[in-house]
C-alpha positions in Angstrom: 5.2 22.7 3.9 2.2 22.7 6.8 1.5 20.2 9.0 -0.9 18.8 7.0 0.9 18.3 4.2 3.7 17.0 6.1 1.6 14.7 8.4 0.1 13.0 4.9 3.1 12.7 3.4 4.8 10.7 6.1 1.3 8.8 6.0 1.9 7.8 2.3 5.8 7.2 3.0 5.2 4.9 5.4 2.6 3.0 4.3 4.5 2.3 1.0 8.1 1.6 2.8 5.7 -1.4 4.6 4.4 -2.4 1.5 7.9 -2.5 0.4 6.4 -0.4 -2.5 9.6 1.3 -4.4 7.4 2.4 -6.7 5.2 4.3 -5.3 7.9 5.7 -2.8 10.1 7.4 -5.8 7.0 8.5 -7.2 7.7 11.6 -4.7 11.3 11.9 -6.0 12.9 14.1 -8.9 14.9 12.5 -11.7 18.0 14.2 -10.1 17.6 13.3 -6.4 20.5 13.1 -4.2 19.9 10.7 -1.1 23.2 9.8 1.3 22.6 7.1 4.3 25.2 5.2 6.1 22.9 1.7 5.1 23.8 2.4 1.2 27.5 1.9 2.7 26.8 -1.3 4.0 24.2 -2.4 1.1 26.1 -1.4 -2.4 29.5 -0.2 -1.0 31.0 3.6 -1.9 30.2 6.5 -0.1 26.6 6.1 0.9 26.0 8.6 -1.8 22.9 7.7 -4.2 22.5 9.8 -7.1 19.4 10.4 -9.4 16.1 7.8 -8.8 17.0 5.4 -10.6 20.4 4.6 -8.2 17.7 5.1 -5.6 15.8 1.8 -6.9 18.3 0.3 -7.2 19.6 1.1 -3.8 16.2 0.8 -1.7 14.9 -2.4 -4.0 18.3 -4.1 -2.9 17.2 -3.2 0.8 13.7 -4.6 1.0 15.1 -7.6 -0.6 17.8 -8.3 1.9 15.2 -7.4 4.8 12.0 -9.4 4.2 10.7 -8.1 7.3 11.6 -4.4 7.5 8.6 -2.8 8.6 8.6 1.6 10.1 6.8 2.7 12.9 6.2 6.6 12.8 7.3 8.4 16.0 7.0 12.0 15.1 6.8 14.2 11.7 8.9 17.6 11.7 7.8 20.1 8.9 10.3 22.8 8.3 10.8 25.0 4.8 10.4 23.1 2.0 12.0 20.1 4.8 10.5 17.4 6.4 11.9 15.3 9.2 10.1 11.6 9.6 11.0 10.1 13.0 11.0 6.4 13.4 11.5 3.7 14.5 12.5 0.3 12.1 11.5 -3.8 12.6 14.8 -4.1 14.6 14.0 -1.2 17.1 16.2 1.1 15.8 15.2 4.6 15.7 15.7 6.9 12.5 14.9 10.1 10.9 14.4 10.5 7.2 15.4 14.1 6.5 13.8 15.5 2.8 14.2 18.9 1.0 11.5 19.8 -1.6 11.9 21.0 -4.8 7.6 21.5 -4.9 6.0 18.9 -4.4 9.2 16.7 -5.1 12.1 15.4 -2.9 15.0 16.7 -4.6 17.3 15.5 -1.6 17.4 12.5 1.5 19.6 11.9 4.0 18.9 8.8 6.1 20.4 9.0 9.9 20.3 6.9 12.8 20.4 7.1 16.2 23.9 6.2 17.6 24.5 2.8 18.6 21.0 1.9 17.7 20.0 -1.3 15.4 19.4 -0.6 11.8 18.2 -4.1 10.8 20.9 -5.5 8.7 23.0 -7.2 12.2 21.9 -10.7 11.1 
């Protein structure tokens, strides 16, 4: 992936996380993604393991409903081999990366992280 390529996709991803548009976010998943994040812990229990898109929905739907005014800010965009890295920051001011391996064009895996100690938006 170039910069280009990265830079736009980051433009689409975070245009449609503030639209709170699930939709057209897994649009840019396979069938079979595996995503992990400490917030599916919090949101649906388990291991913070989501498996295949529609467990995504499910997972991210669940999260723009519980936070009506999650919004992203894009600090910096990271393009590695078939990887991207999307730094930012979220409503609360809690930083974040989004870290995505391609399969193609397709994410095929995600891994949400957060900066230690910071606010990830579900403290209310």
């Amino acid at each position: 992936m170039d910069h280009t390529e990265a830079q736009a996709f980051a433009e689409r991803w975070v245009r449609d996380w503030n639209a709170h548009d699930v939709d057209a976010l897994l649009e840019h998943f396979t069938d079979d993604v595996v995503f992990t994040s400490p917030v599916a812990v919090r949101i649906l229990g388990g291991d913070g393991v989501i498996r295949g898109k529609e467990a995504l929905r499910k997972y991210w739907s669940e999260g723009v409903r519980l936070i009506p005014d999650l919004r992203f800010e894009v600090v910096a965009v990271y393009a590695g081999t078939s990887t991207l890295v999307i730094n930012y920051r979220n409503q609360a001011a809690g930083m974040a990366c989004e870290v995505l391996t391609f399969d193609g064009p397709l994410v095929r895996a995600g891994h949400g992280t957060y900066l230690a100690q910071a606010p990830i938006g579900l403290e209310r």
